[in-house]
MIMAR-275065 format. One line per field, with one value per residue (C-alpha): x, y, z; residue number from 1; residue in three letters. Coordinates in nm, 2 decimals. Last residue first. Layout:
X	[X, ...] .
Y	[Y, ...] .
Z	[Z, ...] .
resi	[NUM, ...] .
resn	[ala, ...] .
//
This chain:
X	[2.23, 1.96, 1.98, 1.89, 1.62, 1.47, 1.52, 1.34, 1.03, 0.97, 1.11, 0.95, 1.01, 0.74, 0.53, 0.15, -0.11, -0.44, -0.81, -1.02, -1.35, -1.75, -2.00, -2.23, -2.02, -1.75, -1.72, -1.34, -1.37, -1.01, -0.74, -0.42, -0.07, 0.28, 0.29, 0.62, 0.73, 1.13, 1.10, 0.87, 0.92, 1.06, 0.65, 0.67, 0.68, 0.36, 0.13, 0.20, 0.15, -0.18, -0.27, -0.21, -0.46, -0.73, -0.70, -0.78, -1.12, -1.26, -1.00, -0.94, -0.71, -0.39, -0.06, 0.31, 0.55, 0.95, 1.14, 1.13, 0.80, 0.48, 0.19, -0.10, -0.45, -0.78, -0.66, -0.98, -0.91, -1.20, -1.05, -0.68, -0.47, -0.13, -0.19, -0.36, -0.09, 0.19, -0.02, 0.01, 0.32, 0.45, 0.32, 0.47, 0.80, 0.75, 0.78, 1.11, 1.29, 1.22, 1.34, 1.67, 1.74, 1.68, 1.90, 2.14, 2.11, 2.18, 2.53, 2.57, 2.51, 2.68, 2.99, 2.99, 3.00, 3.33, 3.43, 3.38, 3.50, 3.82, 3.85, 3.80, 4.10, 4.27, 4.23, 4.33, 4.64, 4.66, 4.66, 4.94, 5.16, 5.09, 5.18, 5.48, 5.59, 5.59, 5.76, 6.03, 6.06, 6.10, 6.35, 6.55, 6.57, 6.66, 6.94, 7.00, 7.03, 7.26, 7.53, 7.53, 7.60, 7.86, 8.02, 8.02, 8.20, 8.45, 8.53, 8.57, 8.75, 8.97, 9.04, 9.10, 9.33, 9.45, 9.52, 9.68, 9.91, 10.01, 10.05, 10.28, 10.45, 10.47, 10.63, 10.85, 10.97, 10.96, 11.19, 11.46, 11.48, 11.53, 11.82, 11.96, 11.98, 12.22, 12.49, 12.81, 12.67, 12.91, 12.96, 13.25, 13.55, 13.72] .
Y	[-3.73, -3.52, -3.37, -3.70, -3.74, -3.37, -3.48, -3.81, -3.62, -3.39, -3.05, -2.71, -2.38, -2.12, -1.86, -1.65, -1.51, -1.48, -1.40, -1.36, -1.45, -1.26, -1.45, -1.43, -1.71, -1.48, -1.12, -1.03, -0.95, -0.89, -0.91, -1.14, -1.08, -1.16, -1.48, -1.65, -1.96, -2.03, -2.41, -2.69, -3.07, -3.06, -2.93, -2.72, -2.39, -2.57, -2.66, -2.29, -2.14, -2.35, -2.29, -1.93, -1.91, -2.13, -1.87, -1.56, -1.72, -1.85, -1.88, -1.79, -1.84, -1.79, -2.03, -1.99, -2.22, -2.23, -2.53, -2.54, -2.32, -2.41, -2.17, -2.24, -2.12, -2.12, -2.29, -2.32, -2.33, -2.41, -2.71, -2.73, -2.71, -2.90, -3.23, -3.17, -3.06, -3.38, -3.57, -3.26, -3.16, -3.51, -3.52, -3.23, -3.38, -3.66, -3.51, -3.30, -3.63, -3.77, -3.48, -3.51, -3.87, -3.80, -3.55, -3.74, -4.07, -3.81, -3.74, -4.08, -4.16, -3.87, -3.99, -4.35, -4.23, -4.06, -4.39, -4.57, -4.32, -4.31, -4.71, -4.76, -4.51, -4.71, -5.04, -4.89, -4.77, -5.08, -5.28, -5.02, -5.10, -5.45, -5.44, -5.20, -5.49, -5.76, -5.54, -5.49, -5.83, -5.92, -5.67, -5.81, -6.15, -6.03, -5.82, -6.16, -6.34, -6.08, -6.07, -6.46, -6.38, -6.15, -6.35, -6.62, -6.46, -6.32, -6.67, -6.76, -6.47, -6.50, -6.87, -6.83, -6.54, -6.82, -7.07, -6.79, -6.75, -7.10, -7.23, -6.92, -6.95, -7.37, -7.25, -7.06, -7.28, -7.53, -7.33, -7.27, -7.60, -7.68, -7.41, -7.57, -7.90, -7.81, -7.75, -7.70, -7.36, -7.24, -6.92, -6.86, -6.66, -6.45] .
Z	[-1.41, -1.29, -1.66, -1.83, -1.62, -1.71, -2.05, -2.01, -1.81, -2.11, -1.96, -2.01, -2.00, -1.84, -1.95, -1.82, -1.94, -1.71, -1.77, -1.41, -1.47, -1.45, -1.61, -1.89, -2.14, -2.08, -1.88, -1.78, -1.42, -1.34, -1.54, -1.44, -1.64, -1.70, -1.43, -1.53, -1.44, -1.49, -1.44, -1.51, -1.54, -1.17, -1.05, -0.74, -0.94, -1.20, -0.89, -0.68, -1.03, -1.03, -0.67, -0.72, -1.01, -0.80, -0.48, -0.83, -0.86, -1.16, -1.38, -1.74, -2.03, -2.11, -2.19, -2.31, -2.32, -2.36, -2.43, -2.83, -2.89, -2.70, -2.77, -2.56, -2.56, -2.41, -2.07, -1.81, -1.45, -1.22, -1.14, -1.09, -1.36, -1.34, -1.33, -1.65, -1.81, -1.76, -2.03, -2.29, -2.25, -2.27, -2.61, -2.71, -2.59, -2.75, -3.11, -2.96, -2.84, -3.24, -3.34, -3.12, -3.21, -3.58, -3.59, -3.36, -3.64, -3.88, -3.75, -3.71, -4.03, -4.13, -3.92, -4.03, -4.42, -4.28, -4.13, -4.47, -4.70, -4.48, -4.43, -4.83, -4.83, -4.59, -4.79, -5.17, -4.94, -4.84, -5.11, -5.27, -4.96, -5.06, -5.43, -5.33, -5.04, -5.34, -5.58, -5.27, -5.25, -5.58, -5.62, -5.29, -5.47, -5.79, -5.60, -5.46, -5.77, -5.87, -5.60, -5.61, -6.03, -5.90, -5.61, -5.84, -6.17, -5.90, -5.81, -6.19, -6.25, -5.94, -6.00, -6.40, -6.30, -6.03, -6.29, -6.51, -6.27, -6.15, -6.53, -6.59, -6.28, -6.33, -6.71, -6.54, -6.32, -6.55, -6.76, -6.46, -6.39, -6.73, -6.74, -6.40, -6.55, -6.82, -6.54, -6.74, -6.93, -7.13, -7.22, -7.40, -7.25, -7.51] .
resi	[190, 189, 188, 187, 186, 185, 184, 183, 182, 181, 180, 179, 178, 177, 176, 175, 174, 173, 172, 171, 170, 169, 168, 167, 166, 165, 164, 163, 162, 161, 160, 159, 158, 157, 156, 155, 154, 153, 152, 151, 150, 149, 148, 147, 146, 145, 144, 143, 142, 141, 140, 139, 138, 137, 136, 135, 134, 133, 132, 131, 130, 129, 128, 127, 126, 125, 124, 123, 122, 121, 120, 119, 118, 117, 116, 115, 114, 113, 112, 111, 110, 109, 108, 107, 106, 105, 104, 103, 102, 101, 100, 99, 98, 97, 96, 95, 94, 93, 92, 91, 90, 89, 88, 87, 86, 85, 84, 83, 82, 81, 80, 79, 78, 77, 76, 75, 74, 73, 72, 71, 70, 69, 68, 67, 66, 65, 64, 63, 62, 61, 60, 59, 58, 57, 56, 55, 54, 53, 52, 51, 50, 49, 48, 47, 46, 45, 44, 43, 42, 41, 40, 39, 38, 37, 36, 35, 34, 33, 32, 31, 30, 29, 28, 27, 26, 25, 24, 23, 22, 21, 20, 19, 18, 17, 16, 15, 14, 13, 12, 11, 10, 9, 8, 7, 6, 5, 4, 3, 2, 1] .
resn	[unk, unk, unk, unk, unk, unk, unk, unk, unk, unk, unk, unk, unk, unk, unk, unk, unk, unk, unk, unk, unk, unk, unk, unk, unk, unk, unk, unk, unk, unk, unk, unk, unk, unk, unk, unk, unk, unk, unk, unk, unk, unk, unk, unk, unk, unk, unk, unk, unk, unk, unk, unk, unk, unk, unk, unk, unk, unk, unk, unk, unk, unk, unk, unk, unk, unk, unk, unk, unk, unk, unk, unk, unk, unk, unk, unk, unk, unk, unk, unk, unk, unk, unk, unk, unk, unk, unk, unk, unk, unk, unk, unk, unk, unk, unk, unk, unk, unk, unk, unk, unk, unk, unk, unk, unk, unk, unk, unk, unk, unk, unk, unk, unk, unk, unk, unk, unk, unk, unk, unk, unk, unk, unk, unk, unk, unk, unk, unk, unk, unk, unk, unk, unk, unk, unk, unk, unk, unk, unk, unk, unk, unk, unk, unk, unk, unk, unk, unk, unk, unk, unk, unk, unk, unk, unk, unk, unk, unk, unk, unk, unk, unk, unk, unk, unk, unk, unk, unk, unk, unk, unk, unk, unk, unk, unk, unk, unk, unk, unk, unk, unk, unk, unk, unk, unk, unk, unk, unk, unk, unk] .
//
């Protein structure tokens, strides 16, 4: 029977400390890996932190914003009625002239001789009668109103002869034309 003898003791201690430096070796690199892996992660986490504080910052601003734009809606739509009304206003203060207008441009107009009992002025279009005392003083007035660039679309509907008033004999005459304050017919030679 051959015993086992081991004539180099060395080699067993050798073989121990080998071991031993594996063992050592590998649980110093578990210890490495956790540890390293223990970084990465708590790196990984401070910077999801990070990125969550950024994105609640960006969702408080968005939020701003949208608190902004919708003061901006109310504000640009309050803008538009104002405008809206400042037209109106505009457009009735235009039609409160025109009247006025009417009145200074008439007597250029009417030659003497030619008496106006009414008028009736609705949006552009008037209409006018009254009496003349020849029928040469009628045609100078249409003649007066056609050339006039405040006037257009004159009508003559009717001339009767020898209507009696205040015991003498005239010539009564209803007639229609639009008209044009002077800033509106400006505003149309533009």
């Amino acid at each position: 029977m051959l015993h086992s003898i081991n004539l180099l003791p060395w080699r067993q201690g050798l073989r121990r400390r080998h071991k031993q430096r594996f063992f050592a070796l590998l649980v110093t690199a578990l210890f490495i890996a956790f540890l390293l892996q223990w970084l990465a992660g708590q790196y990984l986490f401070s910077q999801g932190q990070i990125q969550q504080s950024r994105l609640s910052y960006l969702n408080r601003y968005i939020s701003q914003l949208d608190v902004r734009i919708k003061q901006l809606s109310r504000l640009e739509q309050d803008h538009g009625a104002l405008l809206t009304r400042l037209q109106v206003v505009e457009r009735l203060q235009g039609l409160r002239n025109k009247t006025t207008d009417f009145m200074n441009a008439l007597p250029s107009f009417i030659p003497q001789g030619v008496y106006v009992d009414k008028i009736n002025m609705s949006g552009h279009q008037v209409q006018m009668s009254g009496i003349s005392e020849t029928t040469s003083r009628l045609a100078s007035m249409l003649e007066k109103l056609e050339k006039s660039p405040l006037v257009s679309k004159v009508a003559m509907h009717s001339i009767v002869h020898g209507e009696v008033r205040f015991e003498q004999k005239f010539q009564t005459f209803n007639l229609s034309f639009s008209f044009q304050s002077p800033s509106e017919a400006a505003g149309a030679q533009r």
